[in-house]
C-alpha positions as CSV (number, residue, x, y, z in Angstrom):
1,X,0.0,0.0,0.0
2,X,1.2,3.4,-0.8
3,X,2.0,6.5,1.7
4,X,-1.2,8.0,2.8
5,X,-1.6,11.4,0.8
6,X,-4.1,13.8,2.4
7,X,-5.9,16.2,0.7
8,X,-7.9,18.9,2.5
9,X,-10.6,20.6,1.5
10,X,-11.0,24.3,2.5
11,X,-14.8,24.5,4.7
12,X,-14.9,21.2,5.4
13,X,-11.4,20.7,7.3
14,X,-9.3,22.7,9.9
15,X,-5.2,22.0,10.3
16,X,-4.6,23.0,13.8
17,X,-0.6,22.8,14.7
18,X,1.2,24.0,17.3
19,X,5.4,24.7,17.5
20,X,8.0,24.0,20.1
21,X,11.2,25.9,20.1
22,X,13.9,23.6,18.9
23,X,16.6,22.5,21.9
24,X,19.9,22.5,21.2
25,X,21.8,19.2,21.7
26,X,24.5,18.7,24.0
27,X,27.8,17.0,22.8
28,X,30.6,14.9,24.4
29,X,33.5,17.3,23.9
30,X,37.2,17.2,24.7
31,X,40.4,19.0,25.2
32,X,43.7,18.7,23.7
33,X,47.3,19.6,25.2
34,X,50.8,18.8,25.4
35,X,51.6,16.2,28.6
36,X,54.9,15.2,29.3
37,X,55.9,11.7,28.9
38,X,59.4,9.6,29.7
39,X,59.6,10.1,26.1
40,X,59.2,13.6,25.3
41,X,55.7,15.5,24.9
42,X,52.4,13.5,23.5
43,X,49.9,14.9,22.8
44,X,46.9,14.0,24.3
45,X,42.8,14.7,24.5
46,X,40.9,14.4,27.3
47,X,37.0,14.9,27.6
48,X,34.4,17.4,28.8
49,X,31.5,18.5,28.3
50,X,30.8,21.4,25.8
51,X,27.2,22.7,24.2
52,X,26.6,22.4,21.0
53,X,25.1,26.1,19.9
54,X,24.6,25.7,16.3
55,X,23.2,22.5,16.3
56,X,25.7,21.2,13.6
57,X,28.0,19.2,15.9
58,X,25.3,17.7,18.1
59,X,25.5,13.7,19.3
60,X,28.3,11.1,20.4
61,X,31.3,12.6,18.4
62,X,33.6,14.8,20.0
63,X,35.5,18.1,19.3
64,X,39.0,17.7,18.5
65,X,41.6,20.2,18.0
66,X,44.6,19.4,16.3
67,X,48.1,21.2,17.1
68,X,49.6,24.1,15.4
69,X,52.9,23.7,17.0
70,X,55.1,21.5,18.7
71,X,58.3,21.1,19.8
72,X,61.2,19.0,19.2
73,X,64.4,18.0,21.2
74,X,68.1,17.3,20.2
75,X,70.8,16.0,22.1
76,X,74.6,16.8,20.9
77,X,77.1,15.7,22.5
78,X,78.8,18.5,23.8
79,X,82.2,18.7,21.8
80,X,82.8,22.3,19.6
81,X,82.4,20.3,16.7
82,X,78.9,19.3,17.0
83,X,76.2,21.2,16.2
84,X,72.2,20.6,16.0
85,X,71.8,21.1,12.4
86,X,73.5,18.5,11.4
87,X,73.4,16.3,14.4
88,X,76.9,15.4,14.7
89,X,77.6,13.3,17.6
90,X,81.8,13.5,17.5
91,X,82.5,12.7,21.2
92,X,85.3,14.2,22.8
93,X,86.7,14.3,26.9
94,X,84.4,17.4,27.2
95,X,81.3,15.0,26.6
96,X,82.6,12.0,28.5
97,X,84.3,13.1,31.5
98,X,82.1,15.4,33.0
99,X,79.4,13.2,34.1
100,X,79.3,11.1,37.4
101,X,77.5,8.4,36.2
102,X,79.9,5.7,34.6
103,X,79.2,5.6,31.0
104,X,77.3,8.7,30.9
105,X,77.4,10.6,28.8
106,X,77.2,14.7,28.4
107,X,74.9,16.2,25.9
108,X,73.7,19.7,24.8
109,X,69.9,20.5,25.0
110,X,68.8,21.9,21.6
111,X,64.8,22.9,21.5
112,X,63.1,24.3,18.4
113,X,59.6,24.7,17.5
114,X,57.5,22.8,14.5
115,X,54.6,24.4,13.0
116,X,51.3,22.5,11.2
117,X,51.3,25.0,8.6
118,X,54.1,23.9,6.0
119,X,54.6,27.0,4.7
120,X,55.7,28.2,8.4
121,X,59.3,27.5,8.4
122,X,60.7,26.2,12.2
123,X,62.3,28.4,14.8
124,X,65.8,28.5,15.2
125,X,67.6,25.9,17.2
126,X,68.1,27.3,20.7
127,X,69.9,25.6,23.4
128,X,68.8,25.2,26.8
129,X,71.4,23.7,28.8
130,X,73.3,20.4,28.9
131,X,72.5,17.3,30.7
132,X,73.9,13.4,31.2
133,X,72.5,11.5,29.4
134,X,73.3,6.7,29.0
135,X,74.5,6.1,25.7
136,X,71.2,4.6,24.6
137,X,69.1,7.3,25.2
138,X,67.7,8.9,22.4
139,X,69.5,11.4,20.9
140,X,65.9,13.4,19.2
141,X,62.9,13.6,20.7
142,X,60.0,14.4,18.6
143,X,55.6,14.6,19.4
144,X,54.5,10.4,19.4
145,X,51.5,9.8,17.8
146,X,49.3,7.2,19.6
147,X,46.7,5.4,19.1
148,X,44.0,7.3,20.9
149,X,45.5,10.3,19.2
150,X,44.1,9.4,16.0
151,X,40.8,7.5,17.7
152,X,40.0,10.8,18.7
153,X,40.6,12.7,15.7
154,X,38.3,10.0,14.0
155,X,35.7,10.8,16.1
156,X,35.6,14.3,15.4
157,X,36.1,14.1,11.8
158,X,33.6,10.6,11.4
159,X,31.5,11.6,8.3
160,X,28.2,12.7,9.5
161,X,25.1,10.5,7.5
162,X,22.5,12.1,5.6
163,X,18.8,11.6,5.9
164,X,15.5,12.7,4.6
165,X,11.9,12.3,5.9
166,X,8.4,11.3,4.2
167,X,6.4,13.6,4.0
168,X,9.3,16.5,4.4
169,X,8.9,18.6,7.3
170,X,5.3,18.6,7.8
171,X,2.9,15.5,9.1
172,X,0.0,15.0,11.0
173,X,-0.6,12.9,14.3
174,X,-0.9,9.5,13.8
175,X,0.0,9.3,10.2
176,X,3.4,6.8,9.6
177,X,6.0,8.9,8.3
178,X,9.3,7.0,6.3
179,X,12.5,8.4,7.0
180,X,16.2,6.9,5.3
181,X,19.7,7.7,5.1
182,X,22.9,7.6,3.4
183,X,25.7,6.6,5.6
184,X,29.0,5.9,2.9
185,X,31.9,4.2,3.7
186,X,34.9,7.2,3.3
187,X,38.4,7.3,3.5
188,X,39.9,10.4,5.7
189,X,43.4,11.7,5.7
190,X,44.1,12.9,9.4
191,X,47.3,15.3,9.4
192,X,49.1,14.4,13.1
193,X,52.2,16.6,13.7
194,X,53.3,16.5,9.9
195,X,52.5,12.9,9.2
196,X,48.9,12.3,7.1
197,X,47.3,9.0,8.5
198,X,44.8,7.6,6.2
199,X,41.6,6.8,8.3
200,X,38.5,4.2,6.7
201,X,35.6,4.4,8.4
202,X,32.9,1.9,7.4
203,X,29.4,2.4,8.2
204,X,27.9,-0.3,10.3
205,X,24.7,0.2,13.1
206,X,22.5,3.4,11.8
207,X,20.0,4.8,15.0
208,X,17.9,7.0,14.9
209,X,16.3,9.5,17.3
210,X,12.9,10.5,16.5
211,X,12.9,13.6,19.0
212,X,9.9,12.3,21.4
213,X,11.6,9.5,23.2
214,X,11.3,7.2,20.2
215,X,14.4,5.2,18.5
216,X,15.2,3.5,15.6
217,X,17.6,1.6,13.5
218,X,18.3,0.7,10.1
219,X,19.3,3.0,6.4
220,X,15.5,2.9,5.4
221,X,14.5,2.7,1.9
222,X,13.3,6.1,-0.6
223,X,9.2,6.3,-1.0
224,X,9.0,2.7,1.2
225,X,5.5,1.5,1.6
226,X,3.5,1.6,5.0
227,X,5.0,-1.2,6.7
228,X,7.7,-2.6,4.1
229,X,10.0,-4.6,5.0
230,X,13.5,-2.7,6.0
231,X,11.7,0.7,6.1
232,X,12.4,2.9,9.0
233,X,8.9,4.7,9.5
234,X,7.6,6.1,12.9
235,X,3.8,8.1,13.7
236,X,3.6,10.8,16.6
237,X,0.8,10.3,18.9
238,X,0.8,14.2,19.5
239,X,1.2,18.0,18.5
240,X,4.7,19.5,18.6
241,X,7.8,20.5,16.6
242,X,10.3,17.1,17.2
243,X,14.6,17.6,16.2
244,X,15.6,13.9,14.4
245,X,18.7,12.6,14.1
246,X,20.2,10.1,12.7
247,X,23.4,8.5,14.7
248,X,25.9,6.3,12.5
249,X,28.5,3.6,14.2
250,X,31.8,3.2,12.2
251,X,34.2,0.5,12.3
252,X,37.5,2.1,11.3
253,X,41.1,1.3,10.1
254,X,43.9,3.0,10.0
255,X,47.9,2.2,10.3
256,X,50.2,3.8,12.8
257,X,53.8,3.2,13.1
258,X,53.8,-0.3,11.4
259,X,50.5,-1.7,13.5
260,X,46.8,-2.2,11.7
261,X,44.5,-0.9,14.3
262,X,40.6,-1.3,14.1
263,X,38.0,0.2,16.0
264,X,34.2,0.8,16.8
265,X,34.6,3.3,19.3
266,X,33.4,5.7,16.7
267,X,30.1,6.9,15.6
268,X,28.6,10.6,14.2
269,X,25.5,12.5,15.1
270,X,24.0,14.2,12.0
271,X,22.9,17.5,12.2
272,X,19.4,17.7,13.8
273,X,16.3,18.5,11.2
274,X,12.6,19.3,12.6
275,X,9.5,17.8,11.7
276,X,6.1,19.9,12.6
277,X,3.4,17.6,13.6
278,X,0.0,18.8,13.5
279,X,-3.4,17.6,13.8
280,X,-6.4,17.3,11.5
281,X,-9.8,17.8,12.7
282,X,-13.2,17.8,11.2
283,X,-14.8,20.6,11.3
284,X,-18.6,20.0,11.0
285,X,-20.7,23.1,8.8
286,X,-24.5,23.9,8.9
287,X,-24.0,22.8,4.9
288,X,-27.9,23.7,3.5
């Protein structure tokens, strides 16, 4: 059976609707900063909660902010022949027998700073001191990318599926309404720190929220019939102005430093669309 059409006849039939101001969605956020590690600085994201004021990042995905800047570390032995351009590491009695530690070994600290933006050369190297270091220890120390670094990128960036609603915009109580999405599989490129990391996200469980307490789940299919198999359709039982969304679950791949890592700790939030529900009465006439 086809979608119910309605046709109404002026006289003979009144549209009475009524409109709710549209609530703006709250969203998991997070923040991102510099944290020192025993192997330099990571960077690193950690959440809180933010409001969502546009309505164009509501849901489960984050906000993630990626760095501009960061800083990396040489260590030069310190012999007058060494410098941190080239990163010689001549040793000489200056570098070796000035440390208590047996074996240690005396370095120069050299600290410059990195910039996203390639066209933004690096700062000078400056030096900030010297320090013992064992012979082992690394001699640069540059940002790590982790794992969760680029989970949580993916989160933010997750592409957000698109939906549409029948009828569009406006229904009536009690009248099943068909609603269906596109959620494509995509390939992301994620810049961390200078290095682009290819991230695939593959569309897997599609919920939705139907702004009056009711869920579903599934893509839905264009123009389904009332009650076809694999259509996604829902009827409100009541008056009002409801904010749908559709919320799409990813399983995504990416490599980092040698490793394959897969995930489904990521899903989007599309943006929120309204659908004014009103109510159709009969309105009875003296007709003579």
């Amino acid at each position: 059976m086809r979608r119910l059409a309605l046709t109404l006849v002026a006289g003979s039939m009144m549209l009475v609707g009524m409109v709710v101001g549209s609530a703006q969605p709250a969203s998991a956020g997070k923040v991102c900063g510099w944290a020192a590690t025993s192997d330099g600085m990571e960077w690193r994201c950690t959440d809180t909660a933010t409001q969502t004021q546009d309505g164009s990042q509501g849901g489960t995905q984050g906000t993630w902010t990626p760095p501009t800047e960061w800083s990396e570390t040489r260590y030069i032995p310190t012999c007058s022949t060494n410098g941190p351009e080239d990163g010689a590491d001549v040793l000489c009695g200056a570098a070796v027998n000035t440390c208590a530690e047996d074996g240690a070994i005396r370095f120069w600290v050299y600290v410059r700073t990195v910039f996203a933006d390639p066209d933004k050369k690096p700062t000078d190297w400056e030096m900030k001191g010297s320090e013992c270091r064992g012979p082992d220890a690394p001699t640069e120390v540059v940002p790590k990318i982790t794992r969760q670094n680029v989970i949580d990128a993916a989160k933010a960036l997750a592409p957000k599926a698109t939906f549409a609603m029948q009828p569009a915009a406006q229904s009536y109580v009690n009248i099943p309404n068909n609603f269906y999405a596109t959620a494509p599989d995509e390939t992301v490129p994620i810049t961390l720190f200078g290095n682009t990391i290819p991230v695939r996200f593959s569309a897997g469980t599609v919920r939705w929220d139907f702004g009056d307490g009711s869920t579903g789940e599934g893509v839905g299919i264009e123009s389904a019939g009332v009650g076809q198999a694999g259509a996604v359709e829902h009827a409100y039982v009541t008056t009002g102005a409801y904010d749908i969304t559709v919320t799409t679950s990813y399983h995504v791949v990416f490599d980092l430093l040698g490793q394959h890592v897969e995930t489904d700790l990521v899903a989007a939030t599309s943006a929120p669309q309204t659908l004014e529900v009103g109510e159709i009465q009969t309105l009875v006439t003296d007709a003579r």
